[in-house]
DSSP file (Angstrom, degrees, kcal/mol; ACC not computed):
  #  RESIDUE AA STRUCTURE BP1 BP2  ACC     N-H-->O    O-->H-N    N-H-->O    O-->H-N    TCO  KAPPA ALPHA  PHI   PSI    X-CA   Y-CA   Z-CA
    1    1 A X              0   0    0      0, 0.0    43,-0.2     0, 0.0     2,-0.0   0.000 360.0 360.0 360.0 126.4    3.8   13.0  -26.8
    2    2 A X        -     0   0    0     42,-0.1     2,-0.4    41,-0.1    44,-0.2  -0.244 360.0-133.0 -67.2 166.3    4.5   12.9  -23.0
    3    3 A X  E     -a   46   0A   0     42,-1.8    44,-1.7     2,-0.0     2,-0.3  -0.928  23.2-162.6-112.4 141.7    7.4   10.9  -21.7
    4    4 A X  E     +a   47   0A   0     -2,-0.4     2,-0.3    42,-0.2    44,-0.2  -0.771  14.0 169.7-122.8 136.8    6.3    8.6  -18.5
    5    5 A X  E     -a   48   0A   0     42,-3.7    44,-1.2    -2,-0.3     2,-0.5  -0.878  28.1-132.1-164.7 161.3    8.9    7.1  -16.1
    6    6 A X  E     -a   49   0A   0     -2,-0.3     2,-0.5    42,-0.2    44,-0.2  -0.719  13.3-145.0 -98.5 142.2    8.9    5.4  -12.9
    7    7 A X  E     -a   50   0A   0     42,-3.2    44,-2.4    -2,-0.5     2,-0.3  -0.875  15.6-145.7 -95.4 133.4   11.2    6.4  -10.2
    8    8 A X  E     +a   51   0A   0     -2,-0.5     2,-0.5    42,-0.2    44,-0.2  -0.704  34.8 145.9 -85.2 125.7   12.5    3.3   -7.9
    9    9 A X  E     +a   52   0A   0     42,-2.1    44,-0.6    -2,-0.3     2,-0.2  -0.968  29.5  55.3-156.6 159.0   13.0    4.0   -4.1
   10   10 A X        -     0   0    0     -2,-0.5     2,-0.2    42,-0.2    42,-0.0  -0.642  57.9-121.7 110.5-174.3   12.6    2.1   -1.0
   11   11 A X        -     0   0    0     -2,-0.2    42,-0.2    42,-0.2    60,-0.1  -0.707  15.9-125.6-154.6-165.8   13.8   -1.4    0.5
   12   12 A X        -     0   0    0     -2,-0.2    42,-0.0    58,-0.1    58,-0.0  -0.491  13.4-130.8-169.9  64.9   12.3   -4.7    1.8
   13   13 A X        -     0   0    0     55,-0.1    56,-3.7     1,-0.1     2,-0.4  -0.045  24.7-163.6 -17.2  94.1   12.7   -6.4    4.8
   14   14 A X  B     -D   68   0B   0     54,-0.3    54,-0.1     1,-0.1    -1,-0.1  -0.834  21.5-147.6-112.3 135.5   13.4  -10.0    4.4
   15   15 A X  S    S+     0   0    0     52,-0.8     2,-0.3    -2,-0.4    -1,-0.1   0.924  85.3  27.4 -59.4 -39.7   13.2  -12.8    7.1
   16   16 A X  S    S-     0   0    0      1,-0.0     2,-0.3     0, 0.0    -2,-0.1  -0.666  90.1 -92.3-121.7 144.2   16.2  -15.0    5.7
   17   17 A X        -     0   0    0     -2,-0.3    -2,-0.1     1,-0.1    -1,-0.0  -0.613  29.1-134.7 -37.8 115.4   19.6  -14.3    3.6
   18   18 A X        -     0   0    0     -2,-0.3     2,-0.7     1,-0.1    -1,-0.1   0.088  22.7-122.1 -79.9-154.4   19.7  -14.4    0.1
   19   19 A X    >   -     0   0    0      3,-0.1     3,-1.1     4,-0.0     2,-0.7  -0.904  22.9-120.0-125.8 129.5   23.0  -16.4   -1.7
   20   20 A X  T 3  S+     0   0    0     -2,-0.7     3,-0.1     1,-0.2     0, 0.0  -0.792  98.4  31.4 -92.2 146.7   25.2  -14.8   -4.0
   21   21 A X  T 3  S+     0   0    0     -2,-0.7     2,-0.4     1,-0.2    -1,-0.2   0.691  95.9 132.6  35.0  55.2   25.5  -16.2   -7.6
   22   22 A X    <   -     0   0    0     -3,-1.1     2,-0.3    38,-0.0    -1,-0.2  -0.989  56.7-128.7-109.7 129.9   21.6  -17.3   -7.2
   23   23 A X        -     0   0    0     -2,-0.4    38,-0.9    -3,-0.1     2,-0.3  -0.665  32.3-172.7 -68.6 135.0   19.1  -16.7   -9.6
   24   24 A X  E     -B   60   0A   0     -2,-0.3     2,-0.3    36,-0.2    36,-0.2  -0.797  24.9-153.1-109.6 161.4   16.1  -15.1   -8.4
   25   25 A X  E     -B   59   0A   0     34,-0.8    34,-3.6    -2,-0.3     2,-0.4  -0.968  20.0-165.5-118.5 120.2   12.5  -14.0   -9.4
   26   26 A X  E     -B   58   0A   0     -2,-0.3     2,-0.6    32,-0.2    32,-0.2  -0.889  12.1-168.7-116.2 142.7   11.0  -11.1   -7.7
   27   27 A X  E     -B   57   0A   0     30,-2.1    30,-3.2    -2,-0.4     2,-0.3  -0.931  18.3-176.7-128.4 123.3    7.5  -10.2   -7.7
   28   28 A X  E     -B   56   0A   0     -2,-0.6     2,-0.2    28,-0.3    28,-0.2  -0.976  20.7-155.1-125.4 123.2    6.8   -6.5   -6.1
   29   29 A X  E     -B   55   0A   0     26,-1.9    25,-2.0    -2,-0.3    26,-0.7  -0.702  28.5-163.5 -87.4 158.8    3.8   -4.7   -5.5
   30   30 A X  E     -B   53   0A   0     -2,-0.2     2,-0.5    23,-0.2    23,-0.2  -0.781  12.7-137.9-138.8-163.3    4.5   -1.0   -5.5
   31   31 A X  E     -B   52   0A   0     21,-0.7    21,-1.9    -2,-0.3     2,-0.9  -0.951  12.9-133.3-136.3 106.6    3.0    1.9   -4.4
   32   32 A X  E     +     0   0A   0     -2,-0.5    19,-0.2    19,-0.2    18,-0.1  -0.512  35.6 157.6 -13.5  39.4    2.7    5.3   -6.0
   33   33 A X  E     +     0   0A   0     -2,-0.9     2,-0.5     1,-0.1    18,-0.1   0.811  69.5  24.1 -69.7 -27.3    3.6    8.1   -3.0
   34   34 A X  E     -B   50   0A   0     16,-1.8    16,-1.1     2,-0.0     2,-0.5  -0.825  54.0-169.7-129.6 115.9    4.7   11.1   -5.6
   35   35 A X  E     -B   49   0A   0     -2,-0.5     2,-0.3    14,-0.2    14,-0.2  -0.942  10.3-167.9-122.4 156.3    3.9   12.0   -9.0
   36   36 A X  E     -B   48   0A   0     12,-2.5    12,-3.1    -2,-0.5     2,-0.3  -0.994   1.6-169.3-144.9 106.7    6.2   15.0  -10.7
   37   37 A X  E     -B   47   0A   0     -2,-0.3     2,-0.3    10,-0.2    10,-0.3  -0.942  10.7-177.6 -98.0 138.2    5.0   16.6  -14.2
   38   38 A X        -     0   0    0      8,-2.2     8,-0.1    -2,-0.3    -2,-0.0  -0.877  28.2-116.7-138.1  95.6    7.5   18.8  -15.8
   39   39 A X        -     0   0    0     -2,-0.3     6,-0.2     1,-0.2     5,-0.1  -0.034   7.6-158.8 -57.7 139.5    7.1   20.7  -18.8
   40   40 A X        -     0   0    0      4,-0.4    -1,-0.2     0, 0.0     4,-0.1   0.081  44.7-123.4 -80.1  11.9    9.5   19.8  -21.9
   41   41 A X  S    S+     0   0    0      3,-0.2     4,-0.1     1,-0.1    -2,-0.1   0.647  98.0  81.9 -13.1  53.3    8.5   23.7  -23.1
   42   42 A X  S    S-     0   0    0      2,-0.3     2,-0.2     0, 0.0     3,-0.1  -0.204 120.6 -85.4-131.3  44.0    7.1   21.9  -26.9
   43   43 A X  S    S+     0   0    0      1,-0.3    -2,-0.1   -41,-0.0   -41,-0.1  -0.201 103.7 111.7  99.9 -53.8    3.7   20.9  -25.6
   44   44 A X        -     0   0    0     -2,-0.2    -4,-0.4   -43,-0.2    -1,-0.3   0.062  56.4-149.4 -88.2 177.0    5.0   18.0  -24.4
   45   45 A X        -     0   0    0     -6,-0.2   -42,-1.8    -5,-0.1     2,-0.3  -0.726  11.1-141.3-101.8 162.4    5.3   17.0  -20.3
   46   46 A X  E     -a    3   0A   0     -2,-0.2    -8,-2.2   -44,-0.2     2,-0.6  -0.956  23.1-171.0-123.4 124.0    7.8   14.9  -18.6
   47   47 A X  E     -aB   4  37A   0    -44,-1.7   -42,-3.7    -2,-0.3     2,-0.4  -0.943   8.5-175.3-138.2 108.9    5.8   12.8  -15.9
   48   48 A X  E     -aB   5  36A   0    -12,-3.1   -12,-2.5    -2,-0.6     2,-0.4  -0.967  12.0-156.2-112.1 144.8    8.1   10.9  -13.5
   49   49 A X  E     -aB   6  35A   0    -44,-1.2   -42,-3.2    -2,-0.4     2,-0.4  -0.950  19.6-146.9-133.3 109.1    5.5    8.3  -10.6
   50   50 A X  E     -aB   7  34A   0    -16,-1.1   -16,-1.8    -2,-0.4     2,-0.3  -0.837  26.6-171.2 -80.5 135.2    8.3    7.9   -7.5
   51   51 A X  E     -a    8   0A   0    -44,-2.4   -42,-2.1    -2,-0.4     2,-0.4  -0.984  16.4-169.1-137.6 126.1    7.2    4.3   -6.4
   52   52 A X  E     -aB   9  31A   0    -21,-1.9   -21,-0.7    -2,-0.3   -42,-0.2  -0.944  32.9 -98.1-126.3 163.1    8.4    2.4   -3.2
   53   53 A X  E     + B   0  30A   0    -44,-0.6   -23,-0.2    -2,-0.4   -42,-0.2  -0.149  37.0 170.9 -52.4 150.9    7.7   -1.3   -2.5
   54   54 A X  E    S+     0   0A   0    -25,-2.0    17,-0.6     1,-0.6     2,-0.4   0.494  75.8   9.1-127.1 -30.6    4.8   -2.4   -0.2
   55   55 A X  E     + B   0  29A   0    -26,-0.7   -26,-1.9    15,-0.1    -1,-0.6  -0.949  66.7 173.7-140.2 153.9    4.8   -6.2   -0.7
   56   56 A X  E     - B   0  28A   0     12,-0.5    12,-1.9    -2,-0.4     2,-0.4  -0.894  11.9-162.6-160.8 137.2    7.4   -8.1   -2.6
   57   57 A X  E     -CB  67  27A   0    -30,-3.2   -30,-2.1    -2,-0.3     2,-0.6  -0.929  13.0-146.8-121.1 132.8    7.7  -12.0   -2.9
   58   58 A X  E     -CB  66  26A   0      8,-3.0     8,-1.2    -2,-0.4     2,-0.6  -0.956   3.6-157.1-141.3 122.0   11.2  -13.9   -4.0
   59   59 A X  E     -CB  65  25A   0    -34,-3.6   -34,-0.8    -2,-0.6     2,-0.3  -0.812   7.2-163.7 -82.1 102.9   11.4  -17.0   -6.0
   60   60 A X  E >   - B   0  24A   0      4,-3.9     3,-3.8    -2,-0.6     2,-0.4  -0.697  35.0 -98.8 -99.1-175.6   14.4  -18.8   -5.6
   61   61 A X  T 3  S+     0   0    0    -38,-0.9   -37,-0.1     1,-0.3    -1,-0.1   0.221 120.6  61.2 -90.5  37.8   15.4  -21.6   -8.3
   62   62 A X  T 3  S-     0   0    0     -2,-0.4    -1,-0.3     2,-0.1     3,-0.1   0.191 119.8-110.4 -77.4 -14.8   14.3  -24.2   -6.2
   63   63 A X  S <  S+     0   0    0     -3,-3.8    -2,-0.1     1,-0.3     2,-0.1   0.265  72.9 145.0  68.2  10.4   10.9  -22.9   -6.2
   64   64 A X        -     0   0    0     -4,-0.3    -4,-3.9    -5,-0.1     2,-0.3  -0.465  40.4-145.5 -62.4 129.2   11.6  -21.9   -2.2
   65   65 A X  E     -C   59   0A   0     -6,-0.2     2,-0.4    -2,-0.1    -6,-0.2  -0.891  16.1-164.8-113.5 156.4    9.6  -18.4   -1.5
   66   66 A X  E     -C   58   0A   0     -8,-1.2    -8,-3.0    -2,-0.3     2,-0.4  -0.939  10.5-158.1-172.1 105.6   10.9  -15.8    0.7
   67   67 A X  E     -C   57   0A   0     -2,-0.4   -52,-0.8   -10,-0.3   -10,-0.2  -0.855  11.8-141.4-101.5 133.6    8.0  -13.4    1.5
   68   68 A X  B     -D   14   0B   0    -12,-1.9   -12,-0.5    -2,-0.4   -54,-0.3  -0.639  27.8-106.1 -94.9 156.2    9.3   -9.8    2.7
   69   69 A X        -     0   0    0    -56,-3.7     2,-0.3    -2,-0.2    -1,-0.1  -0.456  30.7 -96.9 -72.8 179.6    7.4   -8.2    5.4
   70   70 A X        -     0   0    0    -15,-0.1   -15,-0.1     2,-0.1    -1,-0.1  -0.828  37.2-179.0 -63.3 118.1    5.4   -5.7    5.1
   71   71 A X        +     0   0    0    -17,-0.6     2,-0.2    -2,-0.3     3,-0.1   0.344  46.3 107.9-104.1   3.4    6.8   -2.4    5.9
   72   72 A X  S    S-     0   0    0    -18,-0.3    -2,-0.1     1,-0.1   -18,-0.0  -0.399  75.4-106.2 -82.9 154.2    4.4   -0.3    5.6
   73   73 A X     >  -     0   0    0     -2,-0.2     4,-0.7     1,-0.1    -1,-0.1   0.037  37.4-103.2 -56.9-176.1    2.8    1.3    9.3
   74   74 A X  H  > S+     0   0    0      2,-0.2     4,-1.4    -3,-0.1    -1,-0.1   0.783 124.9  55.6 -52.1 -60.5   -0.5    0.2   10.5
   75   75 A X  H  > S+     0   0    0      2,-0.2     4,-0.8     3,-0.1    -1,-0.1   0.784 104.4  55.9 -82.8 -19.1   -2.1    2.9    9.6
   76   76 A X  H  4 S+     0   0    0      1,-0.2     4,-0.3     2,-0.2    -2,-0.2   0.882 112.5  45.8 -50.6 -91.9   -0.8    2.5    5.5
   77   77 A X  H  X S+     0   0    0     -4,-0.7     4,-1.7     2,-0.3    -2,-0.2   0.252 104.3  53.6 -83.6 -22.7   -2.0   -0.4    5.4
   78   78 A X  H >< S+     0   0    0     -4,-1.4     2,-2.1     2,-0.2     3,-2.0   0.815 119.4  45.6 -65.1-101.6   -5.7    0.2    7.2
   79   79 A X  T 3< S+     0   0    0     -4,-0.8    -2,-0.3     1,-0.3     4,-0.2   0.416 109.9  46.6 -38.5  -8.3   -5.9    3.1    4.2
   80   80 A X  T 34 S+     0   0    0     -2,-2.1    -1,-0.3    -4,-0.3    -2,-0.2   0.681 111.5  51.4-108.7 -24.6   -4.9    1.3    2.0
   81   81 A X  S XX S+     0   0    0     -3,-2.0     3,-4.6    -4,-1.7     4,-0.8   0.987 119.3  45.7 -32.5 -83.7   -7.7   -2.0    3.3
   82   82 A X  H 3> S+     0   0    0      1,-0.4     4,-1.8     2,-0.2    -3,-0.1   0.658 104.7  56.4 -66.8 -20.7  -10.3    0.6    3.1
   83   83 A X  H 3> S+     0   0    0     -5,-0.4     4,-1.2     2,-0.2    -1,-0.4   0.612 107.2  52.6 -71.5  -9.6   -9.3    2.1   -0.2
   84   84 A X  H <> S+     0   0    0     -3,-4.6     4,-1.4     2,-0.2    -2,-0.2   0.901 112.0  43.2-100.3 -56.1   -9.7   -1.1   -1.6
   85   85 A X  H  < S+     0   0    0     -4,-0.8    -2,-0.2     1,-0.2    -3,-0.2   0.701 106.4  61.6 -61.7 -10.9  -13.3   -1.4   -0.1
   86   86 A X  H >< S+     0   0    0     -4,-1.8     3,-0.9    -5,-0.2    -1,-0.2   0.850 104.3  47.0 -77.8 -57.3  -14.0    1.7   -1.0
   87   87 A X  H 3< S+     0   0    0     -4,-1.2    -2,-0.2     1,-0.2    -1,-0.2   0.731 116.8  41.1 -74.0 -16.0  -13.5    0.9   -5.0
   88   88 A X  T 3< S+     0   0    0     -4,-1.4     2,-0.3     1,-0.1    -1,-0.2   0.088  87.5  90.6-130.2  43.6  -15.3   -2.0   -5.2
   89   89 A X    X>  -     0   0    0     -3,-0.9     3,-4.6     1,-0.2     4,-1.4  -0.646  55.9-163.0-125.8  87.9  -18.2   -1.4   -3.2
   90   90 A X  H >> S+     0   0    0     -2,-0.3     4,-2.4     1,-0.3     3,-0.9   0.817  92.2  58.3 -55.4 -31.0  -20.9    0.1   -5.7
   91   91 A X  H 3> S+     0   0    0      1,-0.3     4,-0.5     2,-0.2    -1,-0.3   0.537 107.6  39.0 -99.5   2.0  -22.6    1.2   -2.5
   92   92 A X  H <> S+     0   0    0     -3,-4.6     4,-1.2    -6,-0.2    -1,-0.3   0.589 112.1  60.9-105.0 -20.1  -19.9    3.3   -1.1
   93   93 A X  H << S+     0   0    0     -4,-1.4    -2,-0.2    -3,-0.9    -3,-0.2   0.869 107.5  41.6 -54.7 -62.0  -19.3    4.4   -4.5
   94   94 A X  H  < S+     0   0    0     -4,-2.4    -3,-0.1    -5,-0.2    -2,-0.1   0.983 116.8  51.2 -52.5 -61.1  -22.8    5.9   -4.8
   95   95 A X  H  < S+     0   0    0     -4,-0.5    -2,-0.2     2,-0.0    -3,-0.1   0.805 110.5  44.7 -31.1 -82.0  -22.6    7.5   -0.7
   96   96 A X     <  -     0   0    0     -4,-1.2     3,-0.1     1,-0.1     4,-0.0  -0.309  66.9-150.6-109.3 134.3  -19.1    9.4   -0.9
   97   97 A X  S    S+     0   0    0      1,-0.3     2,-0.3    -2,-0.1     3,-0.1   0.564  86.7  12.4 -80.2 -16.5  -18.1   11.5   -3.7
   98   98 A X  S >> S-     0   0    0      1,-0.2     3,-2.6     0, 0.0     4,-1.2  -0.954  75.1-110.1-169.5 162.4  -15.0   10.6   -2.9
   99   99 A X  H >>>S+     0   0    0      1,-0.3     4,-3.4    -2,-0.3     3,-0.9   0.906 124.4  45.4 -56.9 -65.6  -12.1    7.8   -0.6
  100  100 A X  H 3>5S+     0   0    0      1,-0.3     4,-1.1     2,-0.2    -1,-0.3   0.733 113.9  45.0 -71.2  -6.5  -11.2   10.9    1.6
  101  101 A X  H <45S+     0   0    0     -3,-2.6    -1,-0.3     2,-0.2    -2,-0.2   0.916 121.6  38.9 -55.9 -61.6  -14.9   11.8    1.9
  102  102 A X  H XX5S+     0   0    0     -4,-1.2     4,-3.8    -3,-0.9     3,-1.1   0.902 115.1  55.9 -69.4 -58.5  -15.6    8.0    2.6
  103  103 A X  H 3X5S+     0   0    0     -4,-3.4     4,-2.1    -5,-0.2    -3,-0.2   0.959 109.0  47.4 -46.2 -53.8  -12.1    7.9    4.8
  104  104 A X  H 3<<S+     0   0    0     -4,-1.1    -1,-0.2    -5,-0.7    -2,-0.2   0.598 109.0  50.0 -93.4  15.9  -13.3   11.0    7.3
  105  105 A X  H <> S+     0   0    0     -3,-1.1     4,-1.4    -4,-0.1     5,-0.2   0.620 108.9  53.6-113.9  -4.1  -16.5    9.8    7.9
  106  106 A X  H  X S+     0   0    0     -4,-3.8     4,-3.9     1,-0.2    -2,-0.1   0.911 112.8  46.7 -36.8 -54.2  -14.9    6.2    8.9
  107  107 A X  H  X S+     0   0    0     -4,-2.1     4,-1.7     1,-0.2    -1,-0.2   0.847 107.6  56.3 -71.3 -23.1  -12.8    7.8   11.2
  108  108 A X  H  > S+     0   0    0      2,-0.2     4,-1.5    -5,-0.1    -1,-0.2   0.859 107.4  42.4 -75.6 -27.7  -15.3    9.7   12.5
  109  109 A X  H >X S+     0   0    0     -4,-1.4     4,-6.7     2,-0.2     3,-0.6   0.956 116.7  56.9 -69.8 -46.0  -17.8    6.9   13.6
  110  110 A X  H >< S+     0   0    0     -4,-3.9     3,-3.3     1,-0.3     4,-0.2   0.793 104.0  50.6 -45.9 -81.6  -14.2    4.9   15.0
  111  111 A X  H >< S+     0   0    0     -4,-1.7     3,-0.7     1,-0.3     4,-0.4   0.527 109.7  49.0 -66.0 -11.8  -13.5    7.7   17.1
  112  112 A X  H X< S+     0   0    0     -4,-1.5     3,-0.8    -3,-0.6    -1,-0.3   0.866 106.9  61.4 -51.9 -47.2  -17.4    7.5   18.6
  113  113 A X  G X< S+     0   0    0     -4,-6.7     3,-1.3    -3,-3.3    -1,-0.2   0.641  77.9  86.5 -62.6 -10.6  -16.8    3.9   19.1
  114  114 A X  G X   +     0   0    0     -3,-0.7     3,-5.0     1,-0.4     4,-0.4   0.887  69.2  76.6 -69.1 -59.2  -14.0    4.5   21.4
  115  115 A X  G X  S+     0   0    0     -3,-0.8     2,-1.2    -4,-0.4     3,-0.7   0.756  93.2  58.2 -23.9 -63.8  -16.3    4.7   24.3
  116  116 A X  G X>  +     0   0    0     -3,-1.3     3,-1.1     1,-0.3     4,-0.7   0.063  69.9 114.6 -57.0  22.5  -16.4    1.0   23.9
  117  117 A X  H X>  +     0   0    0     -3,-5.0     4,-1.9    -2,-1.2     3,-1.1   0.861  66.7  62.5 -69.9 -25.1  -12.9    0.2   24.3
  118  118 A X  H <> S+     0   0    0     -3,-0.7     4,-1.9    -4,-0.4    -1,-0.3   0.883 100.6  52.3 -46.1 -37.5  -13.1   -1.5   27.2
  119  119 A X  H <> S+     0   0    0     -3,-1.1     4,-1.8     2,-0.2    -1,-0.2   0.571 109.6  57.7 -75.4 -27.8  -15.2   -4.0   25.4
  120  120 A X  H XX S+     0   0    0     -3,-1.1     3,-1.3    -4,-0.7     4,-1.2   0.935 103.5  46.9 -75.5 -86.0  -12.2   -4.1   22.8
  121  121 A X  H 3X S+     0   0    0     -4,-1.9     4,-3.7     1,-0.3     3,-0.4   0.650 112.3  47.5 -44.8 -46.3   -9.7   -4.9   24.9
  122  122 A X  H 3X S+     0   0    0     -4,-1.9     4,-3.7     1,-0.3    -1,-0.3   0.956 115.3  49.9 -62.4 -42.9  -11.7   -8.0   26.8
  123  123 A X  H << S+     0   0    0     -4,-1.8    -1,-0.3    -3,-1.3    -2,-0.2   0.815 117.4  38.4 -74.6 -24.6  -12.7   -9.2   23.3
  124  124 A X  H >< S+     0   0    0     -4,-1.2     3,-1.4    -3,-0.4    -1,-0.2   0.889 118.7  50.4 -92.2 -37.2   -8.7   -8.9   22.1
  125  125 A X  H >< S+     0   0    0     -4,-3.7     3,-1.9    -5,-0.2    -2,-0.2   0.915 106.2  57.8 -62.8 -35.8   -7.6  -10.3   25.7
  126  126 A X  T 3< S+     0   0    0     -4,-3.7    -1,-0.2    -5,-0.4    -2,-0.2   0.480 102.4  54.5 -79.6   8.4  -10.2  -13.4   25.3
  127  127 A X  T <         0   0    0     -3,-1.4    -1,-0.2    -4,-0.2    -2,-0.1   0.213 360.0 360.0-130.9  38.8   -8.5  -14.4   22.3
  128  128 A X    <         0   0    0     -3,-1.9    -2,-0.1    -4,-0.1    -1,-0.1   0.432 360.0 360.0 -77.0 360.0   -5.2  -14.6   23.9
C-alpha cells in the first residue's frame, strides 16, 4: 500500500495582528505546486503533495474574521479563474482535450485583442 503525505510550505499575509494566548480557527485553501513519488523498493511508493496556502480565513473566539490576502500573482490567480471554468463548462470540456490546450488558445485570442487596448484603457479610466 502506498504511503501519502502532504508537505506544508508557504505563509499568509494578514491585514491585522493576531494576540497571543488566543484561540483560533483557521480555514486554508491550499494549492498543490509539487508532487514527489519515491519508491519504498517492495512495490510499494512513497508520494509526498508539497502544498502552499492560497486563501486562508481566521476565526477568532469572538467570531471576528481576519481574511489573509491573497498572495498569489495576477497571473495565478487568472489560471487558476480559468481552470475553474474550464472544469465545469461541459462545452469547453468537449472543445479542448485538455486546460493547457484550452489555456493556449485563450491566450492566443487575448493577445489578438490587444489591438483594442486603447478601448481598454478608456473603459478602465471611465470607471475611475
Amino acid at each position: 500500500m502506498n504511503t501519502h503525505y502532504l508537505k506544508f510550505s508557504g505563509k499568509v499575509n494578514i491585514p491585522e495582528p493576531m494576540k497571543n494566548d488566543e484561540n483560533y480557527r483557521i480555514g486554508i485553501d491550499w494549492s498543490i505546486y509539487n508532487t514527489n513519488v519515491s519508491s519504498n523498493q517492495d512495490g510499494t511508493d512513497t508520494v509526498t503533495y508539497s502544498i502552499r496556502p492560497v486563501q486562508c480565513i481566521i476565526h477568532d473566539t469572538l467570531g471576528e474574521t481576519i481574511k489573509a490576502k491573497d498572495i498569489r500573482s495576477n497571473s495565478e490567480r487568472l489560471r487558476a479563474y480559468l481552470f475553474r471554468k474550464y472544469n465545469n463548462d461541459h462545452r469547453l470540456l468537449e472543445k479542448f482535450n485538455t486546460f493547457d490546450e484550452f489555456y493556449d488558445s485563450w491566450f492566443s485570442m487575448m493577445y489578438k485583442d490587444l489591438g483594442n487596448m486603447s478601448n481598454h484603457i478608456d473603459f478602465i479610466c471611465n470607471l475611475l
